[in-house]
C-alpha positions as CSV (number, residue, x, y, z in Angstrom):
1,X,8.5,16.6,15.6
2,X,7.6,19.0,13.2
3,X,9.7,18.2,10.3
4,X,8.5,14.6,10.4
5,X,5.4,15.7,10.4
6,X,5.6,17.5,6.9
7,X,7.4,14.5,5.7
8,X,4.3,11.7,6.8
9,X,2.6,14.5,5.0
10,X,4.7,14.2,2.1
11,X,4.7,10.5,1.9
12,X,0.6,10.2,2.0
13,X,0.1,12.9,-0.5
14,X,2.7,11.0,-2.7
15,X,1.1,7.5,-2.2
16,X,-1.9,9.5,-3.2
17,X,-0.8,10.6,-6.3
18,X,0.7,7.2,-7.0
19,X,-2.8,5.3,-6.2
20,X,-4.6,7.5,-8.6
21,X,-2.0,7.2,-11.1
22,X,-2.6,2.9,-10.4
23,X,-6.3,3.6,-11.6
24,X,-5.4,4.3,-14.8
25,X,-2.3,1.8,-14.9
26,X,-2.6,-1.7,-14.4
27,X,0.7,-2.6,-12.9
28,X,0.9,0.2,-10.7
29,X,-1.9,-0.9,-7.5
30,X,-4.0,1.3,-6.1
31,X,-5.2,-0.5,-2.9
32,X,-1.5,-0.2,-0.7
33,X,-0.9,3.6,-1.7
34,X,-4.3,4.9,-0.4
35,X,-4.1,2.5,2.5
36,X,-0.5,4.1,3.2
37,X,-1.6,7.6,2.7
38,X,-4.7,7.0,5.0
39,X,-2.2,6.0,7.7
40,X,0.2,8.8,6.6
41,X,-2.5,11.4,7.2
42,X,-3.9,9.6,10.4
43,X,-0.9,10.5,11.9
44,X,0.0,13.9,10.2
45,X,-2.8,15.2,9.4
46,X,-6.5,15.1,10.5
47,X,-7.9,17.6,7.8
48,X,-6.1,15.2,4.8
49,X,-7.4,12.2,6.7
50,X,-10.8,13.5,6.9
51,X,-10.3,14.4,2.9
52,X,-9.2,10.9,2.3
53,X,-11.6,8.6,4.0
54,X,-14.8,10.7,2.8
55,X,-13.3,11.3,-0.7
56,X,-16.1,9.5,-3.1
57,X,-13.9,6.9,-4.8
58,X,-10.9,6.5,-2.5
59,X,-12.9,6.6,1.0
60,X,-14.5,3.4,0.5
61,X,-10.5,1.9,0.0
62,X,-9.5,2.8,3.6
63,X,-13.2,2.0,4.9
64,X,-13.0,-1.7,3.7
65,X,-10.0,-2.3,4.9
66,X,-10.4,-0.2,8.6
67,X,-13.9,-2.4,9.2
68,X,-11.9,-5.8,8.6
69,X,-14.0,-6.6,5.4
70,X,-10.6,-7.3,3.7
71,X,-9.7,-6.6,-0.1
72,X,-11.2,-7.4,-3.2
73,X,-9.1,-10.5,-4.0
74,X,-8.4,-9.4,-7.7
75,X,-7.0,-6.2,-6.0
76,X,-5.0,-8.6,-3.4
77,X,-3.8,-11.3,-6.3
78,X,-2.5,-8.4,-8.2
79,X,-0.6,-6.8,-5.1
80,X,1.1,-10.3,-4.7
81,X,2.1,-10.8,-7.9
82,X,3.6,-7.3,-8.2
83,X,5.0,-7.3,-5.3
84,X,7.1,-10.8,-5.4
85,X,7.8,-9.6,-9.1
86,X,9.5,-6.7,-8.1
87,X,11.3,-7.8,-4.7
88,X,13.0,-11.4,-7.7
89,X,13.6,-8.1,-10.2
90,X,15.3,-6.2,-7.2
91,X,17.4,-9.4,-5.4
92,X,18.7,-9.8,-9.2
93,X,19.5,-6.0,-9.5
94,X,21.3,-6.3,-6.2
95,X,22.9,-9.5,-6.6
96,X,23.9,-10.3,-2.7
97,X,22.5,-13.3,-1.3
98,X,21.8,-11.2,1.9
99,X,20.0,-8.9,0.1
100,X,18.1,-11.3,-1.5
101,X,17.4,-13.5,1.5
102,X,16.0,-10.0,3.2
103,X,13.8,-9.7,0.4
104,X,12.5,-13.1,0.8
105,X,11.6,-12.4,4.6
106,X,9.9,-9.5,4.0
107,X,8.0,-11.1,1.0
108,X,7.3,-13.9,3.0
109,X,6.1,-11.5,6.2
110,X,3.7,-9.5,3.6
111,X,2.4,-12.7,1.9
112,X,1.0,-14.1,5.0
113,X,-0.1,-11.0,6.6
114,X,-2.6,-9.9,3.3
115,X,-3.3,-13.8,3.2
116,X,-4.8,-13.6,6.1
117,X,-6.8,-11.0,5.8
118,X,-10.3,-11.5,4.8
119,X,-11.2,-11.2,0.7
120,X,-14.4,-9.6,-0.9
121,X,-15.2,-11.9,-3.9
């Protein structure tokens, strides 16, 4: 249990890093990383989850989301497109329709789940 641990604490202080880095680049999203990290370090962590979800600009991320006010839907348009654009990059890559099929599911799975989560206009 303990080696997972330090790796869920690994994987939310890298989706940290990558969020922040999506501030400043707008391909890169910031919204999913800091979600992931919040529930990275909500599991792993409460002193990094406690940092994360009080932290001035990134708190009010996981907040939003945690209360069900949804995304801003520039920040969930953008997560779409990148999303599907790297998943049709990937199946290409890969070049096996069961690998490309696979992609579509879980395209298709993510797609309705943030589409049905409410939007902050």
């Amino acid at each position: 249990m303990g080696s997972t641990r330090y790796l869920v604490i690994i994987l939310g202080w890298l989706s940290v890093i990558l969020g922040v880095i999506g501030i400043f680049l707008p391909l890169l999203p910031t919204t999913p990383f800091i979600l992931l990290a919040a529930w990275c370090f909500s599991r792993s962590s409460p002193l990094f989850h406690n940092w994360l979800i009080s932290h001035p600009k990134l708190g009010p991320i996981v907040s939003t989301w945690s209360n069900g006010e949804g995304l801003p839907i520039k920040v969930r348009n953008r997560i779409l497109i990148i999303m599907w654009l790297s998943m049709v990059l990937s199946a290409v890559l890969i070049a096996k329709l069961w690998s490309a099929l696979l992609l579509a599911l879980i395209g298709a799975s993510v797609t309705v789940y943030i589409m049905r989560r409410p939007v902050i206009y």
